[in-house]
N, C-alpha and C positions, 0 to 999 in steps of 0.2 A: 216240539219243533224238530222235523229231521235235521240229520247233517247237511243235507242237498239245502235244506230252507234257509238251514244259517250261514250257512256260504254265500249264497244269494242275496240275503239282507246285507251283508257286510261286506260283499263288493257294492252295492248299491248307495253304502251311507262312506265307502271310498270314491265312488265315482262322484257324488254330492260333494264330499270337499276337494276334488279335483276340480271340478267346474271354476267355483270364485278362485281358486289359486290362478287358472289356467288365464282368467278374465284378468286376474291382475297382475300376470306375466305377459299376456300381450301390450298392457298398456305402460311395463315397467323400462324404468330409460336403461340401456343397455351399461355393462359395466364399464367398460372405456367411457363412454360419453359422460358416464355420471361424475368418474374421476376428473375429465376436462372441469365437469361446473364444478364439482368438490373445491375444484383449487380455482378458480372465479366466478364464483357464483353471483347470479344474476341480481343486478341493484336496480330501482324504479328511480331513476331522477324525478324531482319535484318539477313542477309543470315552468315552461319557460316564461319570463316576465319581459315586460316590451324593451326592445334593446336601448340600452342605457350606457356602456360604455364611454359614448362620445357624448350625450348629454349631460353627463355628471360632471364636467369640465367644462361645460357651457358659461359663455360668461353673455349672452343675449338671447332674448324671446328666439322660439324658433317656429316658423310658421310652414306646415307641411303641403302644398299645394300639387297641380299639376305642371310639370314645365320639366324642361330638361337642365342639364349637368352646367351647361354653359349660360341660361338662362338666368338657374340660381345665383352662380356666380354675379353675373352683374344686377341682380336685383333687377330682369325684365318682366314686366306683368305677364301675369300668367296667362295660358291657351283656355282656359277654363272661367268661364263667366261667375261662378259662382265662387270660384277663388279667388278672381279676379278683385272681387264684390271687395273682400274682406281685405285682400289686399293693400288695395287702396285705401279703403275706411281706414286701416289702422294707420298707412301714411299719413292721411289728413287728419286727424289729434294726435300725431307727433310722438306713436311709440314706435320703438324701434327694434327692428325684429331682422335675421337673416333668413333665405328661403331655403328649405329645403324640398327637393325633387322628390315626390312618391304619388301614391297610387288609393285607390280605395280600400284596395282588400289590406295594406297597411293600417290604414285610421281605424281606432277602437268604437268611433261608432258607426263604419262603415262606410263613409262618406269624408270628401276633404271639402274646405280644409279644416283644418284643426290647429293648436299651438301648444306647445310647452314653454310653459313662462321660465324666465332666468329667475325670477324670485318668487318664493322663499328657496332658498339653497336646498336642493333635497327634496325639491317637491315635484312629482313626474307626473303627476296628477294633467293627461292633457284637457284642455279647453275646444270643445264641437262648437262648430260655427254659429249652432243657437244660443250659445251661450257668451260669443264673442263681445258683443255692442257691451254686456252687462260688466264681463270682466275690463274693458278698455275703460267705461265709465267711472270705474273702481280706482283703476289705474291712474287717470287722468284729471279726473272729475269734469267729464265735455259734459254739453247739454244730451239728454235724452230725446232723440230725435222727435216719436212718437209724440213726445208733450208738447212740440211745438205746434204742429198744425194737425187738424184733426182730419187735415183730407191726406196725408201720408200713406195710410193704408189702399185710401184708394186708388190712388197713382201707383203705389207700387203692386197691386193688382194689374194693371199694365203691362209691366213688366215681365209681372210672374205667370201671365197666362198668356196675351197676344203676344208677345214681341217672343218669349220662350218658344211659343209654338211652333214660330216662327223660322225662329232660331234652328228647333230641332230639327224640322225637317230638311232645312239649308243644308246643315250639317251631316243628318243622316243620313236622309232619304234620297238627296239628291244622290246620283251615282255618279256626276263628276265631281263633286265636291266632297264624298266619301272615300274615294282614291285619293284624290290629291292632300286633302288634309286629314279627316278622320282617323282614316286608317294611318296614317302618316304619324299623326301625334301620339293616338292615343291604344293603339294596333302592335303594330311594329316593334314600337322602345319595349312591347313586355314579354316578348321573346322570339328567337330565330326559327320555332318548329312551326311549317307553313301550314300543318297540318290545325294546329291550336290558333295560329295567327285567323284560322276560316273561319273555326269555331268560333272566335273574340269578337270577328268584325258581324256573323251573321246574329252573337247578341244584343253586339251596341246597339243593330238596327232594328234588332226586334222589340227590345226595350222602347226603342222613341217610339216606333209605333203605335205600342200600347199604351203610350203615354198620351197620345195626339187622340187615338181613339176612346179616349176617356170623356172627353168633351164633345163629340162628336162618331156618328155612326159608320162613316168614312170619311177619307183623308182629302181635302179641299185644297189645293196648292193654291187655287183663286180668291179662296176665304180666307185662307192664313195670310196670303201677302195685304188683301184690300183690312184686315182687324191689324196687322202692323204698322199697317200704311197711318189708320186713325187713333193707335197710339201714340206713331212719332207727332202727328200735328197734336195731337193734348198735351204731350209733354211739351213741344215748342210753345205751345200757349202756355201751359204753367210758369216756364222758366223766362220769358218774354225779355227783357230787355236788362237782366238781373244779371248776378254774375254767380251766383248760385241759386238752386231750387229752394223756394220758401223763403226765397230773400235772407239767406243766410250770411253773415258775415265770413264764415269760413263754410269750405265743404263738410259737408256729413254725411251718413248713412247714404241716403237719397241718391246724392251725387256722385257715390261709390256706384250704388246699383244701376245707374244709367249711364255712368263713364266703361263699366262692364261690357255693356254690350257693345255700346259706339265703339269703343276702340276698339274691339276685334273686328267691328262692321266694316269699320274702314280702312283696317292694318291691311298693309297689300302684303306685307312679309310674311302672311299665312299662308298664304297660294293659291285666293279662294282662284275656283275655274265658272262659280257662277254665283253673281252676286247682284241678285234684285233686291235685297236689304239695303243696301250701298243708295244703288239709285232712289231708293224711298226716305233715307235717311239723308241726300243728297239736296233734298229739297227745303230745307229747315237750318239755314246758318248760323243762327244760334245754339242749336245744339252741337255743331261740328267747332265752332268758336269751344264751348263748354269744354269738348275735347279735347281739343289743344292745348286749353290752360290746365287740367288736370294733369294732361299727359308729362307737363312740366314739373309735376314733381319727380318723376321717374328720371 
């Protein structure tokens, strides 16, 4: 090998360890900065657990539903039907619970409402609304609704498909009745940026849609009111001259889930601006009677 060759190789196998050094100087932290992390260096907190502060002094059930600051406070039923549901139910077998004001994206399974029980001490373990009836029975020991009448299910299909349907669209789809309360309730209270408040309200609506179009290839204002219409007369025939559904000695389940809707239907302090539920449910004094006496526990 000439001199000229070995010079050549031996800048070649210096330029080779120049390269990785060079790669691992561009990507080295500069020496100031390194000294900052030297002296605090980066720690991963463990993942955060559901806030607990204020529940660990809890001395009653707490029930997380929809409703606002001042509603809680005085134990007003909730704007939300399906809170409302549970609400009530657990009014009527006599557990006792305060309300707390939240939102979906707070519940752990996505949906409210939910409870954290006051006992066993220590236990944060929340309660999802499918699981509610089972833990009150625990609690309580009420009758299990279900075993009483074997047509339960089928009236509360009623509820959970016509009168919902119903419901949603009143609530969504209508555009005055989505300014004055939708947006109002459940829009508005979850923040001031009008940018996101668009965002919120053009999901709420798309959500029911999809929801209504599940059952249907398009959206019938005329089919949902006249399938409401001949749920409220089934249910005014089931409940007929009784003072609860199923001829119960006390409210249960049942009479949670249909004091739900009624009394939003007919609460004027919602604001509705259009309300043919009203008038359809206007026509069955018995269920509006039912109302009344429920609403008396509140």
């Amino acid at each position: 090998m000439t001199s000229n060759e070995s010079r050549d190789t031996s800048e070649q196998l210096s330029d080779s360890r120049r390269e990785p050094r060079r790669a691992r100087d561009f990507f080295a932290v500069p020496a100031p900065v390194k000294r900052v992390f030297d002296r605090f260096p980066l720690f991963t907190h463990p993942a955060n657990e559901l806030p607990h502060s204020a529940w660990s002094t809890r001395r009653e059930n707490q029930l997380f539903v929809f409703t606002d600051a001042a509603g809680a406070r005085r134990g007003r039923p909730s704007f939300n039907p399906q809170c409302l549901k549970w609400q009530a139910y657990l009014k009527f077998v006599g557990i006792d619970f305060e309300i707390v004001p939240s939102n979906n994206h707070a519940s752990p399974s996505g949906v409210l409402p939910f409870l954290l029980p006051a006992l066993p001490v220590g236990n944060r373990t929340p309660i999802p609304s499918n699981k509610l009836q089972k833990w009150a029975i625990e609690e309580v020991h009420c009758e299990e609704e279900q075993q009483l009448n074997v047509r339960f299910e089928v009236y509360s299909s009623l509820l959970d498909n016509r009168i919902r349907n119903a419901w949603l669209y009143h609530l969504y789809l209508n555009p005055e009745n989505f300014q004055a309360v939708a947006r109002r309730l459940y829009v508005d209270p979850s923040t001031t940026n009008s940018l996101v408040r668009s965002a919120l309200a053009a999901q709420l609506q798309q959500a029911a849609r999809d929801e209504l179009l599940k059952s249907s290839t398009y959206i019938d204002v005329g089919v949902l009111e006249a399938e409401a219409a001949e749920a409220f007369e089934a249910l005014s025939t089931l409940l007929g001259d009784k003072t609860h559904f199923f001829d119960r000695p006390n409210p249960g389940l049942f009479d949670a889930s249909v004091f739900a809707y009624t009394h939003l239907i007919l609460d004027q302090s919602i604001g509705w601006k259009y309300n043919r539920l009203q008038k359809l449910l206007s026509q069955h004094e018995n269920l509006i009677q039912h109302r009344e006496r429920l609403f008396k526990f509140f």
